[in-house]
C-alpha positions in Angstrom: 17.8 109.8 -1.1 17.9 112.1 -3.3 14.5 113.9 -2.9 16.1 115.2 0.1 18.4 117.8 -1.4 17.4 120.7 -0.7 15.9 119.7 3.1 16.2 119.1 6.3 17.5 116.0 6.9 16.5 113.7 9.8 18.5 111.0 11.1 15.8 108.9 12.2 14.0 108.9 8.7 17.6 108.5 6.9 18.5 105.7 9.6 15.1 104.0 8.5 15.9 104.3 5.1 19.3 102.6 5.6 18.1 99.9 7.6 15.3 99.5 4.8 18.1 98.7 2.4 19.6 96.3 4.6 22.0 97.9 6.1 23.1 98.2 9.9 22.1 102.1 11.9 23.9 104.8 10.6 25.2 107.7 13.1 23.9 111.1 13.3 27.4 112.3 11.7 27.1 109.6 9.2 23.7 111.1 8.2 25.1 114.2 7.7 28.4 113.0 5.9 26.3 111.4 3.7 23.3 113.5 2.5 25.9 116.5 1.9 28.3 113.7 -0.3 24.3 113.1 -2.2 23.6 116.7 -1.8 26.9 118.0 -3.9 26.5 114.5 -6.4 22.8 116.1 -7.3 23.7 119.5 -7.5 26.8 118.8 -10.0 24.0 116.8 -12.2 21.7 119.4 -12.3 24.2 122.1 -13.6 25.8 119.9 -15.7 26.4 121.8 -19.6 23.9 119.4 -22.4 26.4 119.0 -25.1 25.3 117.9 -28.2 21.9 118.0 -30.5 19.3 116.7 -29.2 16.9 117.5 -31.3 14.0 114.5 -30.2 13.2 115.2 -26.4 10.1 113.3 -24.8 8.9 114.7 -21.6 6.8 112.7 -18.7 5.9 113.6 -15.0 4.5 111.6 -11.9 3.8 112.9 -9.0 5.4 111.3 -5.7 4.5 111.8 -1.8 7.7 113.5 0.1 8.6 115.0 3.7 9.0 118.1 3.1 9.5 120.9 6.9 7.6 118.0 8.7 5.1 117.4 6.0 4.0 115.5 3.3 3.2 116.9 0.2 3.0 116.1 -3.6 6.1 116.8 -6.0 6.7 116.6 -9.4 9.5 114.2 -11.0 9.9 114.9 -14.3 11.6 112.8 -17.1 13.3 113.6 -19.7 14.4 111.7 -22.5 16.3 112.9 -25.5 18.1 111.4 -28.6 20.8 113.0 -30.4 21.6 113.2 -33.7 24.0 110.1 -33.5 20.8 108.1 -32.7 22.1 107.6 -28.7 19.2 108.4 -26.1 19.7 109.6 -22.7 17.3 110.0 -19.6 17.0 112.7 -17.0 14.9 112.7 -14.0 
């Protein structure tokens, strides 16, 4: 779900993906109550302050098939992976 922040969001492929997860049909205003509760839950990680040293950070991409304006296309999901001075390692994607 979340590889949809940012776009359009269509029911039908959202209602596919629900159904895909076991889940009954989900309305058109269920769709939109939805991505924009994902939408504002990715947005708050990505501006999120990094507090602490991390002074060991490991990067690592793949590239993944999306919809993107009616399309498919290639993007990149990167992965981050950081320990701190305490020893304690923590992953972003």
């Amino acid at each position: 779900m979340s590889t949809k922040t940012g776009q359009s969001h269509s029911t039908r492929s959202v209602d596919d993906l629900v159904k895909a997860l076991g889940m009954e049909g989900i309305s058109k205003s269920q769709v939109s109550w939805l991505c924009g509760e994902i939408d504002e839950r990715v947005g708050a990680f990505l501006t999120r302050p990094i507090e602490d040293d991390w002074p060991d950070v490991w990067l690592d991409a793949t590239y993944m098939k999306v919809g993107r304006d009616y399309h498919i296309v290639s993007v990149a999901v990167i992965v981050a992976v950081g320990v701190n001075t305490d020893g304690r390692a923590k992953c972003s994607a």
